[in-house]
C-alpha positions in Angstrom: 11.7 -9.3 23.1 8.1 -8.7 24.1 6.0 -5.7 22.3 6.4 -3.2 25.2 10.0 -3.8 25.9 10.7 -3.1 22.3 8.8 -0.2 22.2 10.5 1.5 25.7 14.1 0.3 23.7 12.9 2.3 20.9 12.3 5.7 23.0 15.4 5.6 24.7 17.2 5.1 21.2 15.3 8.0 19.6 16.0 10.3 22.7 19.6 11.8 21.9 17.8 12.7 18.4 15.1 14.7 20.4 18.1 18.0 21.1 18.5 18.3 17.6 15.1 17.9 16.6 14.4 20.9 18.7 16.9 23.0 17.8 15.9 21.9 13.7 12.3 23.3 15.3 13.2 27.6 14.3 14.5 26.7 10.7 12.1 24.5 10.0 9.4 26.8 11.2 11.2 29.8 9.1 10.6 27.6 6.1 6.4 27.4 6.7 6.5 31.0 6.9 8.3 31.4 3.6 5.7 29.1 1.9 3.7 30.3 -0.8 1.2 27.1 -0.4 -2.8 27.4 1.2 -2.1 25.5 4.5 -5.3 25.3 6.8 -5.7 22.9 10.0 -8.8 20.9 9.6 -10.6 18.9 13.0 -11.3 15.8 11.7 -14.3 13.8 14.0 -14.9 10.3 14.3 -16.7 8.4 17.2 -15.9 10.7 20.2 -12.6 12.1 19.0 -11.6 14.6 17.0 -8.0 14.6 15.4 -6.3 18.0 14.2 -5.0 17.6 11.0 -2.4 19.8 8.9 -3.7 19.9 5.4 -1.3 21.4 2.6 -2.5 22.1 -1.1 -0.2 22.3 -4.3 -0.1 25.3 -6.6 -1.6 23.4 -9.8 -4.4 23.5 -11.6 -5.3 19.3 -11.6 -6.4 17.7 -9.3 -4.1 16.0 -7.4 -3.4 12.4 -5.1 -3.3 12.6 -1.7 -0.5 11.9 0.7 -1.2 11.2 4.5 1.9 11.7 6.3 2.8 10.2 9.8 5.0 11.8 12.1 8.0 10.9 13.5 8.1 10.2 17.7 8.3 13.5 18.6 4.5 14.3 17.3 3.7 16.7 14.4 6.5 19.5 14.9 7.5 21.9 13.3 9.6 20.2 10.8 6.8 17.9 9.9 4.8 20.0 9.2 7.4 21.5 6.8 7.7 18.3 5.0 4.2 18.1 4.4 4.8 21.5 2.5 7.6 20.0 0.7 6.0 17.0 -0.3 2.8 19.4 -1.2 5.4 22.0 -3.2 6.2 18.5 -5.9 2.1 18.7 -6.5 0.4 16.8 -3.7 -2.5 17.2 -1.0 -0.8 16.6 2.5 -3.0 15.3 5.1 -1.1 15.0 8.3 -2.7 14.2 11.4 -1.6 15.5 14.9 -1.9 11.3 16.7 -1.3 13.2 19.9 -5.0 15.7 19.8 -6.3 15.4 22.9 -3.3 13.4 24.5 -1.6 16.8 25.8 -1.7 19.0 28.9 -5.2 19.8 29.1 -6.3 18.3 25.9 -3.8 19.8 23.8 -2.0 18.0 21.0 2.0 18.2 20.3 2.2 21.8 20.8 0.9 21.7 24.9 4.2 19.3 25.3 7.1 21.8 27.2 9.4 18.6 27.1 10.6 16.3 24.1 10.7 13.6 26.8 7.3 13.8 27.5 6.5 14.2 23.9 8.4 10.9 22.7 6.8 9.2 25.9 2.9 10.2 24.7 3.4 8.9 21.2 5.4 5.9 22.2 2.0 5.2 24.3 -0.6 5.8 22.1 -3.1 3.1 21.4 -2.7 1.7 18.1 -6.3 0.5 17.2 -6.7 4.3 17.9 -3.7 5.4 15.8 -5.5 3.5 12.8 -9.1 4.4 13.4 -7.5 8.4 13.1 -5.5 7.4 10.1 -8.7 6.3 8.6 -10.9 9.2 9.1 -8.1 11.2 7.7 -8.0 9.0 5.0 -11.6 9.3 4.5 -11.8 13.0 5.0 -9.0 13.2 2.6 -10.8 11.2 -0.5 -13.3 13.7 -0.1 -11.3 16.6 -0.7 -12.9 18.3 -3.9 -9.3 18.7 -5.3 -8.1 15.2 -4.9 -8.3 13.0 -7.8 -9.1 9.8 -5.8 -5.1 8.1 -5.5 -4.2 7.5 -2.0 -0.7 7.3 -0.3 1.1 7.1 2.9 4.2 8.1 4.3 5.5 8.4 7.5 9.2 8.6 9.2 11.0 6.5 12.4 8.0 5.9 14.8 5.1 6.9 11.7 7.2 5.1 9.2 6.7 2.0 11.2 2.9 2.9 11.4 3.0 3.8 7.4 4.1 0.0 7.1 1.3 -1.0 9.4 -1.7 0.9 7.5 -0.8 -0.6 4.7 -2.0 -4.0 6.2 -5.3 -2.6 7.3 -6.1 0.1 4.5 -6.6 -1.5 1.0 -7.6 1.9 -1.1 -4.0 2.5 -1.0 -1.9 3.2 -4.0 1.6 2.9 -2.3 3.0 3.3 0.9 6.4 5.2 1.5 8.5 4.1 4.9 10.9 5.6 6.0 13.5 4.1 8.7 10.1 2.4 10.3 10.4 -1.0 11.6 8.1 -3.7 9.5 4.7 -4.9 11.1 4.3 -8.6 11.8 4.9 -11.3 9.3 1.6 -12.4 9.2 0.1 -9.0 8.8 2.1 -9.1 5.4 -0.5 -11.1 3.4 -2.6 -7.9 3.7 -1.2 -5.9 2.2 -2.6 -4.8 -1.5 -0.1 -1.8 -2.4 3.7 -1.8 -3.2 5.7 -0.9 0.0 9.0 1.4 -1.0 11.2 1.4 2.1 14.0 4.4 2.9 16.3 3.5 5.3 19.8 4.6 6.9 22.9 2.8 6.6 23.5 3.5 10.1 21.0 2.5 11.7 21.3 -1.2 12.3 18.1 -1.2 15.1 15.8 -0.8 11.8 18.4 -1.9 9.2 18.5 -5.5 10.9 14.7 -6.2 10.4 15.3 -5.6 6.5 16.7 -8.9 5.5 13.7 -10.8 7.1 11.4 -8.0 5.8 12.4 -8.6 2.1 12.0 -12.4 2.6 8.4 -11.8 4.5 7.0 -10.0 1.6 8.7 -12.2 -1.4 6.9 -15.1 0.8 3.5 -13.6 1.0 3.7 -12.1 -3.0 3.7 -8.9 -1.8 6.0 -6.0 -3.7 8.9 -4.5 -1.3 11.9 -2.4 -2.8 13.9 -1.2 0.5 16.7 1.3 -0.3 20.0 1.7 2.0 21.5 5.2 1.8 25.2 4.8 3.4 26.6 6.6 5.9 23.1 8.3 6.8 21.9 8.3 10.4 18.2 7.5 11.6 16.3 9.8 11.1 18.3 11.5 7.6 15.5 13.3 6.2 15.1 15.8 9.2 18.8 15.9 10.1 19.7 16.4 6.3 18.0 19.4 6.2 19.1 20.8 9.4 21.3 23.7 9.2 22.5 23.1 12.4 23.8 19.4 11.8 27.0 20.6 10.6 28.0 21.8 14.2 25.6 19.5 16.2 27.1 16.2 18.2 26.9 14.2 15.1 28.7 16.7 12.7 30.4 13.6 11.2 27.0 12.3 10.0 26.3 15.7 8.3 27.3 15.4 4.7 25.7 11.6 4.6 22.3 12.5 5.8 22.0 15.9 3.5 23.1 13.3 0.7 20.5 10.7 1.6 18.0 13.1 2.3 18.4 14.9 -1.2 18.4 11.5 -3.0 15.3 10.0 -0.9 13.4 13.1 -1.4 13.9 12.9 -5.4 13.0 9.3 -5.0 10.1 9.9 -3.3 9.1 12.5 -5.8 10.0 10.3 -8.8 7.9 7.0 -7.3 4.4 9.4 -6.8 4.7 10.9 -10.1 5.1 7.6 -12.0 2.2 6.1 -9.9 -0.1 8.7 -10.3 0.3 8.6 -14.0 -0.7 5.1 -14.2 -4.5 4.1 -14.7 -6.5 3.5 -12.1 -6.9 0.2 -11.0 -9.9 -1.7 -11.4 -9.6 -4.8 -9.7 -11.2 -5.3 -6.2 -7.9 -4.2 -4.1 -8.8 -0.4 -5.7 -11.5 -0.7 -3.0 -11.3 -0.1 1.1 -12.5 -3.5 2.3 -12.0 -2.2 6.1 -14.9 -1.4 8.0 -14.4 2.0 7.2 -14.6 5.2 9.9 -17.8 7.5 9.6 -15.2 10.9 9.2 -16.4 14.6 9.7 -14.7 17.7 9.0 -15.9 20.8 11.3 -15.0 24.0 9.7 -11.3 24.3 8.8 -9.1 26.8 10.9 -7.7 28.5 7.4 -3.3 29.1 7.0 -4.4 33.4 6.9 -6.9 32.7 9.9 -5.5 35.0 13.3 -6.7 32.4 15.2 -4.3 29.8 13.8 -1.3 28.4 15.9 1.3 27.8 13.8 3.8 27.1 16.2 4.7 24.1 17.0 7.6 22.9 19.6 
């Protein structure tokens, strides 16, 4: 199947997930409000663009890694932006670019999209040398942060999950990458790759769950560390629906207690895989460097979590 057929099959998979996501949209935006955490939106330039990007601190006294986290298809919604608070709330700095700034009605970003189908349409279209060059200014802008300690991860989910697996062939500063439910770049983009890959998947969800076999082969081939994980019963896209309040009641009520299972056991996971690799040395060998041609990032003056100004509303 050619690139663009695979990528219009994967939009009109994802779309009977977009009615949920929407309705998961109050909740999850209920959460933010709750949060204790500094949040702030910070323009991020490089070249001619400039890429909004949701930046979450912890509530610790160290200094502390950094996590850029890719959304799923339907842009950088409300929900998240709430995982980037969760993942922030275990004792990380949460980068998380909006990939749709200046892609919008008008210039806007996610939130100038009225319809999901629009929104899924936008980020299924994006440019991909463009995706990168904005994960790597944010990556940049991120090491930079005074109260990062200089470790560097990635995560993203569905859509951003298969672009988490992707910047890890491209960025080589990177401690781990964390996909979730993303499909796997191209086998020969695998010898690239310099950091361990820990996959999250759903056990129903045989679209992605079919390119795991090869995957593990793929990386075993090119020397490259891979540990997948299969959480049964779970739908694509778990760690939103198994948070959802709403699931229980939703078209795929049957699904409920599998995804709030997987989502509870990937999110402990995930928590359990940053701590240990933070608390290992840093390393010194050549791959601890960014041999990219790196992107000339610039920060203009954050938009602060207590500014008036601030849209927090997303969806």
């Amino acid at each position: 199947m050619c690139r663009q057929a695979f990528k219009l099959l994967t939009v009109l998979l994802l779309l009977p997930f977009a009615a949920s996501s929407l309705r998961a949209q109050d909740w999850a935006k209920a959460n933010l409000e709750k949060s204790p955490r500094h949040r702030e939106w910070v323009p991020i330039k490089h070249g001619d663009r400039t890429v909004n990007t949701y930046v979450v601190y912890p509530e610790i006294k160290d200094k502390a890694p950094v996590v850029i986290l890719i959304h799923e298809i339907f842009g950088l919604s409300d929900w998240a932006r709430e995982m980037a608070d969760e993942i922030a709330a275990a004792g990380y700095i949460v980068v998380s670019p909006d990939l749709l700034s200046g892609a919008g009605p008008n210039g806007g970003g996610t939130d100038s999209f009225t319809k999901m189908e629009d929104t899924t349409k936008a980020v299924s279209s994006l440019n991909a040398d463009t995706v990168t060059a904005d994960l790597d200014a944010v990556a940049n802008y991120g090491k930079t942060i005074p109260a990062a300690n200089g470790k560097l991860f990635v995560t993203g989910y569905c859509w951003g999950g298969g672009k988490s697996f992707l910047f890890a062939t491209h960025r080589h500063d990177l401690t781990a990458a964390f996909v979730f439910y993303g499909p796997p770049p191209p086998d020969a983009e695998l010898k690239n790759i310099t950091a361990p890959v820990y996959g999250f998947y759903a056990g129903n969800d045989a679209r992605i769950g079919a390119t795991i076999p090869g995957t593990i082969d793929a990386m075993k081939a090119a020397g490259k560390k891979y540990e997948p994980v299969t959480y049964d019963g779970a739908g694509h896209g778990f760690m939103r629906a198994g948070e959802d309040p709403t699931a229980a009641t939703g078209a795929n009520a049957a699904m409920a207690p599998a995804n709030k299972k997987a989502r509870d056991e990937a999110f402990a996971r995930l928590t359990s895989l940053l701590k240990q690799l933070n608390q290992k040395t840093a390393s010194t060998s050549p791959r601890s460097a960014h041999t990219t041609k790196p992107v000339t990032a610039k920060a203009t003056k954050a938009i602060l979590c207590h500014d008036p100004a601030m849209n927090m509303s997303t969806m």
